[in-house]
C-alpha positions in Angstrom: -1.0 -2.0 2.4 0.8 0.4 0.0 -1.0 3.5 -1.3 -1.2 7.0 -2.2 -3.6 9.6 -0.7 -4.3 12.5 -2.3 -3.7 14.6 1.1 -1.1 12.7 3.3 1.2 11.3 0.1 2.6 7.4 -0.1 2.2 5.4 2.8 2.6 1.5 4.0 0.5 0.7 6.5 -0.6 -3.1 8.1 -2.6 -4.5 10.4 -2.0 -6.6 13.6 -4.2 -9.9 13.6 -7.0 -9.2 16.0 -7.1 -5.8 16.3 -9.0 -2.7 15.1 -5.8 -0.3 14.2 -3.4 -0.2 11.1 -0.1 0.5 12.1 2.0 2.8 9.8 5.6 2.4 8.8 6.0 5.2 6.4 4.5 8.3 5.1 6.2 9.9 2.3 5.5 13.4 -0.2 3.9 12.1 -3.4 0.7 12.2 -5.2 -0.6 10.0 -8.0 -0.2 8.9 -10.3 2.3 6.7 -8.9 3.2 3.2 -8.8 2.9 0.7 -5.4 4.3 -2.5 -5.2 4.1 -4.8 -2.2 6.7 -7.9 -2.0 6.6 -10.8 0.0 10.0 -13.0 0.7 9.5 -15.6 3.4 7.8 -13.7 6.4 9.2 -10.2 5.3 6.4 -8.1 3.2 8.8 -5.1 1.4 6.2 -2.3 0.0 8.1 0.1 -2.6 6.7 3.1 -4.8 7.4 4.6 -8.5 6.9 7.4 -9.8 8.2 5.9 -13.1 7.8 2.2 -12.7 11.4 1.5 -13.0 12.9 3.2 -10.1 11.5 2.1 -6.8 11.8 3.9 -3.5 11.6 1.4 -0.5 8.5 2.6 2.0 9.2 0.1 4.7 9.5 -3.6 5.7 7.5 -5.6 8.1 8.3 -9.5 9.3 4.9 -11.6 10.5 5.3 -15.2 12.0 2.9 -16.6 9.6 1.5 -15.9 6.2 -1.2 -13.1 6.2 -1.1 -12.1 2.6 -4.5 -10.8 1.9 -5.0 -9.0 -1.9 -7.6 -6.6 -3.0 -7.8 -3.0 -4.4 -9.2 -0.3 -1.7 -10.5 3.0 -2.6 -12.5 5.7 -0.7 -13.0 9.0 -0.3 -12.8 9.4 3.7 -16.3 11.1 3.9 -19.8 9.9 4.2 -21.8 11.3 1.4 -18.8 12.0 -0.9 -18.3 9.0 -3.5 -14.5 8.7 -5.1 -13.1 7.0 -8.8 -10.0 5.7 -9.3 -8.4 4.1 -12.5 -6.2 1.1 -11.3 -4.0 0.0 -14.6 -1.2 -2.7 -14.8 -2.3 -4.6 -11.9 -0.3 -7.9 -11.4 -0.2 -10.9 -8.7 2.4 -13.5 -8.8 2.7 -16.4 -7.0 
């Protein structure tokens, strides 16, 4: 998972297959609007950010044995009774 928080900056995180906890490869300063990709080449997923779209900063790599692409869009605003908007623009999936 690529994203950007609006507290902790641009992270990659992933899960482990069976288990409760994300792990996290990188944390870096940035807020949004920024761009996130997430590339997959073999078993190695590559996730990258933009603050431009043309120039792309590497977050981290991560090898699995097997393919565990999953795609979506996650938003939330880490507190019960507070609800949170987003605006997600230019979204593409290739095969």
């Amino acid at each position: 998972m690529g994203m950007v928080t609006p507290g902790k900056g641009v992270n990659m995180q992933f899960r482990v297959p069976n288990s409760n906890g994300s792990v996290q490869l990188a944390q870096l300063p940035g807020t949004a609007p920024v761009w996130v990709r997430l590339t997959v080449s073999g078993q190695q997923y590559n996730g990258d950010f933009s603050t431009d779209g043309v120039t792309w900063t590497r977050l981290g790599s991560v090898q699995f044995g097997a393919d565990m692409t999953q795609i979506g869009l996650a938003l939330t605003s880490h507190h019960p009774s507070a609800t949170a908007t987003a605006v997600f623009e230019g979204v593409d999936v290739q095969p």
